[in-house]
C-alpha positions in Angstrom: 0.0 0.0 0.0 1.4 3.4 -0.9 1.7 6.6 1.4 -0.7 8.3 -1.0 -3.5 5.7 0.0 -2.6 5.0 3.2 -5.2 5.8 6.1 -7.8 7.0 3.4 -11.1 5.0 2.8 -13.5 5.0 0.6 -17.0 6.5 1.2 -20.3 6.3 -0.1 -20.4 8.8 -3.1 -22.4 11.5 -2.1 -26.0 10.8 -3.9 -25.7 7.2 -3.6 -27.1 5.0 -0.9 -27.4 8.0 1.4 -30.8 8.9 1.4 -32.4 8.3 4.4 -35.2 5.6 4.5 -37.9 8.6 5.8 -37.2 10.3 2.7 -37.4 7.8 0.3 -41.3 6.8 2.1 -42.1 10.4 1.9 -41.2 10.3 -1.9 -43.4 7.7 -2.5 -46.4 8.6 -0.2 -46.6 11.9 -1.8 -43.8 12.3 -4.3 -46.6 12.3 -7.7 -49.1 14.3 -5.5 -46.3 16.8 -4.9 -45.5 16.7 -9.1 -49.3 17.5 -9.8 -50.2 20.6 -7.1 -46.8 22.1 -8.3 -47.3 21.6 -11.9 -50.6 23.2 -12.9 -50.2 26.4 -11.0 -47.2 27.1 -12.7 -48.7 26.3 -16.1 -51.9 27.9 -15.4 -51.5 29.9 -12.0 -55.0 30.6 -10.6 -57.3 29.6 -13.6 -56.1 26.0 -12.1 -58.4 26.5 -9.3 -61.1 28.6 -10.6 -64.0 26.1 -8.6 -61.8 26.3 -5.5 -62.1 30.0 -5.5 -65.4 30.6 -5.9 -66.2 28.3 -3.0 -64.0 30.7 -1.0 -65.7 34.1 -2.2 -69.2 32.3 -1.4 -68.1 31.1 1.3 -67.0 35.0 2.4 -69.7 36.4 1.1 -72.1 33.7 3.7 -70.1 34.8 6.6 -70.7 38.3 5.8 -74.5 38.4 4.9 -75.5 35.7 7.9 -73.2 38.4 10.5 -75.7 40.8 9.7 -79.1 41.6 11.1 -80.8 41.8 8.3 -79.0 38.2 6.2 -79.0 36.4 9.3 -82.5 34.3 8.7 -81.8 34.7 4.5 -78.6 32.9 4.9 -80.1 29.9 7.1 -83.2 29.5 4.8 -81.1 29.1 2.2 -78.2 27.3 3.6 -79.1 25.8 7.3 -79.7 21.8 7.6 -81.2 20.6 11.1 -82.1 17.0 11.6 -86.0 18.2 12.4 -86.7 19.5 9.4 -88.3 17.8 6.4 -85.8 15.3 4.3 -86.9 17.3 1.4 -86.1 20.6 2.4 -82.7 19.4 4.0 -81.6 18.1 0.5 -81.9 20.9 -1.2 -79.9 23.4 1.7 -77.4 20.8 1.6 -75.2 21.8 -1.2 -75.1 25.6 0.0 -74.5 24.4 3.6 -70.8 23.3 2.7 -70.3 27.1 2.0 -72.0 28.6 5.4 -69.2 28.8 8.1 -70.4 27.3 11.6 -71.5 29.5 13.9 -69.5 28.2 16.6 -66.3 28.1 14.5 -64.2 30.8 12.9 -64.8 31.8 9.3 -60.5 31.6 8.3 -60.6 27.9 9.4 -63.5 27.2 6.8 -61.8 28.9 4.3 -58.3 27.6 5.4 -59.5 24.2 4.5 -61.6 25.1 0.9 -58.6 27.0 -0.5 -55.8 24.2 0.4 -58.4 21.3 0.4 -60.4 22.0 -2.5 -57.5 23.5 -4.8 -55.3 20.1 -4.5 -57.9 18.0 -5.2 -59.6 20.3 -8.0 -55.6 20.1 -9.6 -55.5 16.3 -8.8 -58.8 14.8 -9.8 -60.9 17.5 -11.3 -63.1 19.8 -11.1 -66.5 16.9 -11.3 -64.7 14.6 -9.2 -64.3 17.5 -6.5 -68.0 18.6 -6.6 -68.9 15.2 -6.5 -66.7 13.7 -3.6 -67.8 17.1 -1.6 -71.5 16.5 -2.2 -71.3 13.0 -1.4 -69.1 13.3 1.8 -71.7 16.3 3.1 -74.6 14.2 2.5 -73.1 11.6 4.0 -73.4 13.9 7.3 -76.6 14.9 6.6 -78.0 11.8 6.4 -76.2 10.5 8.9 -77.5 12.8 11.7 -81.1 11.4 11.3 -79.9 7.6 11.5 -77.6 8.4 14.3 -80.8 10.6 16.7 -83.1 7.3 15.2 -80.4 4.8 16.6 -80.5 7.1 19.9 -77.8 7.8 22.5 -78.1 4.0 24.0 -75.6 3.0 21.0 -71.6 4.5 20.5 -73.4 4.8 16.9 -76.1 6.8 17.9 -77.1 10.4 18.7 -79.1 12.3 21.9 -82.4 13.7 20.2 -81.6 17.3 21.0 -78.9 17.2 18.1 -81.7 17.5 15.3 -81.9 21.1 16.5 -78.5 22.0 15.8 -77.2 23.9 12.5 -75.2 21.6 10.6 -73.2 24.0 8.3 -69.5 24.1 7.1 -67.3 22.0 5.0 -65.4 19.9 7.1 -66.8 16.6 6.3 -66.3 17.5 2.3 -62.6 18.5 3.7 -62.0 14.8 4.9 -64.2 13.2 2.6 -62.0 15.1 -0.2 -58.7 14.3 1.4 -59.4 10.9 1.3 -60.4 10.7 -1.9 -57.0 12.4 -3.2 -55.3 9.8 -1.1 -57.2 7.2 -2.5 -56.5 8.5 -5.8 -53.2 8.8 -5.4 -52.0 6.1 -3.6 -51.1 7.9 -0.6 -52.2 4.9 1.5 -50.2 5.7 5.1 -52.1 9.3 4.9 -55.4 8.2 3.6 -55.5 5.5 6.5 -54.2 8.0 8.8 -57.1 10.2 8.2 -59.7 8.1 8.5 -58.2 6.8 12.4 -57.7 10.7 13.0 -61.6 11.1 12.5 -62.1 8.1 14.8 -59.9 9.1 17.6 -61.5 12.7 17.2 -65.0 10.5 17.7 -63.3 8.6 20.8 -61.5 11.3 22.5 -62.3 15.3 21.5 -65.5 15.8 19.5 -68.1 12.9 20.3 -70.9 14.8 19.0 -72.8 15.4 15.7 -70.0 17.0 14.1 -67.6 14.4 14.5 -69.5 11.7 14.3 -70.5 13.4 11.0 -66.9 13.6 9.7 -66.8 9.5 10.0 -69.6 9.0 8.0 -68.6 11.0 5.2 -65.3 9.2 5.3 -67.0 5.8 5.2 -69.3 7.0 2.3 -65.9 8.2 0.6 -63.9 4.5 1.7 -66.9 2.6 -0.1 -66.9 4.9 -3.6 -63.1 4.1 -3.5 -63.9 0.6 -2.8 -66.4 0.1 -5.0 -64.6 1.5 -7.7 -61.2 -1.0 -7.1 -63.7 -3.7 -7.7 -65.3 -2.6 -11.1 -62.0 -1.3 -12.6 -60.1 -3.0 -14.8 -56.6 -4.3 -13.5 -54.1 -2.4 -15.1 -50.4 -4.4 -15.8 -47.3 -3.4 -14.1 -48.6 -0.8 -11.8 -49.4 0.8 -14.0 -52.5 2.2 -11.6 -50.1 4.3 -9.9 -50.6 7.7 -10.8 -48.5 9.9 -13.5 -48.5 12.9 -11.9 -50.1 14.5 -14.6 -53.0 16.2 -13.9 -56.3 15.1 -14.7 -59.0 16.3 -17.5 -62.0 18.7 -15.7 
């Protein structure tokens, strides 16, 4: 052995066999998510989003009208869902309730969770997929709070009859229902799993009411689309099911 190489060792090359095992899940848990939300804006900036931000001007111009005294009562005829009211009349509020901020919350959390919620999935799965997964996850709570006050408070499933009196307004079951969905989508399994125990636990251990229990059921209405939609697809060779990163057609 020579002087020159004497006491020196060989490395890893820098680049090679030194990123960390966390960073290479990361990559693949969200790594063509990533691709897609950073890809469209720059292409198209803010007409990527355009159904995202109108949900977050209506959802503005709600929180301004019902904070007056004179667009209080217009803003819950319109928008308000309560478990005592007809099915009928429930149905049709319930698209515009996604838009009216809960009273008991504050507005910049509802529209915290439209604009970042809303704008990855309308650049991931599209504009009709978004409208659709948010209809069907806020549904899902609607319906859900007059099986769970029929089942009554003697079952964990179950709800006290004095919740059909409260407003049931603001989009955080679309949030989770959509966040699944992207997940789903996506293949983002670790997140989309941790989601769903997140809603349980918040069921178990912080919000065992109508609103949390609501957030479950739209995540169990999402699960089974998702499901249902494994089964009737066709297998695709070579995984090839795992998203491009390329976003979707509206």
């Amino acid at each position: 052995m020579t002087s020159a190489g004497a006491g020196r060792r060989e490395g890893p090359a820098p680049g090679r066999g030194g990123m960390p095992v966390l960073r290479r899940a990361a990559r693949a848990e969200w790594g063509p998510l990533l691709r897609t939300v950073r890809a469209a804006p720059a292409a198209s900036r803010l007409r990527a989003i355009p159904v995202t931000l109108t949900a977050v001007g209506l959802t503005l111009v709600f929180q301004f009208v019902q904070n007056q005294s004179w667009g209080y009562r217009t803003i819950q005829n319109i928008g308000s869902v309560q478990a005592d009211e007809h099915l009928w009349l429930a149905l049709l509020r319930t698209p515009l309730s996604l838009f009216v901020p809960a009273l008991d919350l504050p507005v910049w959390g509802a529209l915290a969770q439209i604009l970042v919620v809303f704008g990855i999935a309308e650049i991931c799965v599209g504009r009709r997929r978004l409208l659709a997964v948010a209809y069907l996850a806020t549904l899902a709570g609607t319906m859900y709070a007059r099986i769970g006050i029929w089942i009554g408070p003697v079952s964990p499933l179950g709800l006290p009859d004095s919740d059909k009196y409260v407003t049931d307004t603001g989009p955080s079951a679309a949030v989770v229902g959509l966040a699944v969905f992207v997940c789903w989508r996506y293949r983002a399994w670790f997140t989309c799993a941790a989601v769903a125990v997140a809603m349980v636990v918040e069921v178990v251990s912080i919000k065992n009411n109508l609103a949390g229990k609501e957030h479950v059921a739209a995540v169990l209405a999402v699960l089974v689309v998702c499901g249902l939609v494994e089964l009737w697809s066709p297998r695709k060779p070579g995984g090839a099911q795992r998203v491009s990163g390329s976003a979707h057609p509206r």
